[in-house]
N, C-alpha and C positions, 0 to 999 in steps of 0.2 A: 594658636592665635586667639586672643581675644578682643573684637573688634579688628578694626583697621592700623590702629596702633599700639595694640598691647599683647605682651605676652603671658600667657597663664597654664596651670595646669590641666589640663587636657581630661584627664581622669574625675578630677571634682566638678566640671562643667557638663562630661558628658554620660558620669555612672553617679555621678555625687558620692562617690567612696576616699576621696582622699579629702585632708580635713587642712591643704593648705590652699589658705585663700589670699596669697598675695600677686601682685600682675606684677610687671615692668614693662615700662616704653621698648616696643621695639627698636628704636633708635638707640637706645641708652642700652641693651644690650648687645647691639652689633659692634658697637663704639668699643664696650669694655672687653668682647672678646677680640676685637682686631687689635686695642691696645695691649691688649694682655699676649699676643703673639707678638708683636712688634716688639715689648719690652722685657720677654720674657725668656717666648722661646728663642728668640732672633738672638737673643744674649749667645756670646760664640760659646762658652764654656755649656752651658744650658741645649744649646743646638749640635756640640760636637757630641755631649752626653746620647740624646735621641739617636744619633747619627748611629755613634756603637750599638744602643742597646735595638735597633731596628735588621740594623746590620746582622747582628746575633744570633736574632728570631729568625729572620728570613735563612740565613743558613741552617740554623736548627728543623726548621720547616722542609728545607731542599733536601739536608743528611734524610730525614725519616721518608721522604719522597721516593729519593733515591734505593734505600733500603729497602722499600718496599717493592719497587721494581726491578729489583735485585731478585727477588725472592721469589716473583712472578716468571723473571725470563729463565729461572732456575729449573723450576716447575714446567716451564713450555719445555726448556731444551730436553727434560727427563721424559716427559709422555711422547716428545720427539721421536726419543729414541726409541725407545719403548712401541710405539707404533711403529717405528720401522724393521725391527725384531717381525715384529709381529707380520707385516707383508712379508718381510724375506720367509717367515717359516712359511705361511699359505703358498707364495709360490715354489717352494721346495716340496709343494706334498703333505706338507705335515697338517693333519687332521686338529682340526678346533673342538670338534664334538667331545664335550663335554670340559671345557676349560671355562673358568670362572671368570662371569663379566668382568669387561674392563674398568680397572679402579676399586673392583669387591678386590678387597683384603682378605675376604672369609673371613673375617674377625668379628666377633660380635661384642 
């Protein structure tokens, strides 16, 4: 904001590094972006477009979501097991001394 009615760049007022010095009415910019939704996007051809490509994204978003806690309940369910290996053999007796920490590969 610049002043009580005007809009401006932000950056040239408060570092003086941008070299654009134009304002606009607040008023005159609300106006032309609510008409510019009203005429634009509101257009049905214009608004069904958004509709798919939002549509789109948000599932692309949810696939890799998904996948990713795919990945993670994979990893739970294997150390699951893996730990339960592990109690079954302690209570059968089976000596741990000298077996390689859990999750060392011994691979270097």
């Amino acid at each position: 904001m610049y002043g009580k009615k005007h809009v401006a760049c932000s950056t040239r007022r408060n570092k003086g590094t941008c070299d654009n010095h134009l304002t606009i009415e607040r008023q005159k910019l609300e106006t032309t972006v609510i008409d510019g939704l009203k005429n634009q996007l509101m257009e049905p051809a214009y608004f069904k477009e958004f509709c798919t490509e939002y549509t789109m994204d948000i599932n692309r978003d949810r696939t890799l979501k998904m996948s990713a806690l795919d990945a993670q309940r994979q990893e739970y369910n294997r150390i699951d097991k893996d730990m339960d290996k592990l109690v079954d053999a302690i209570c059968a007796g089976v000596s741990i001394q000298g077996q390689r920490p859990y999750g060392n590969t011994g691979e270097a």
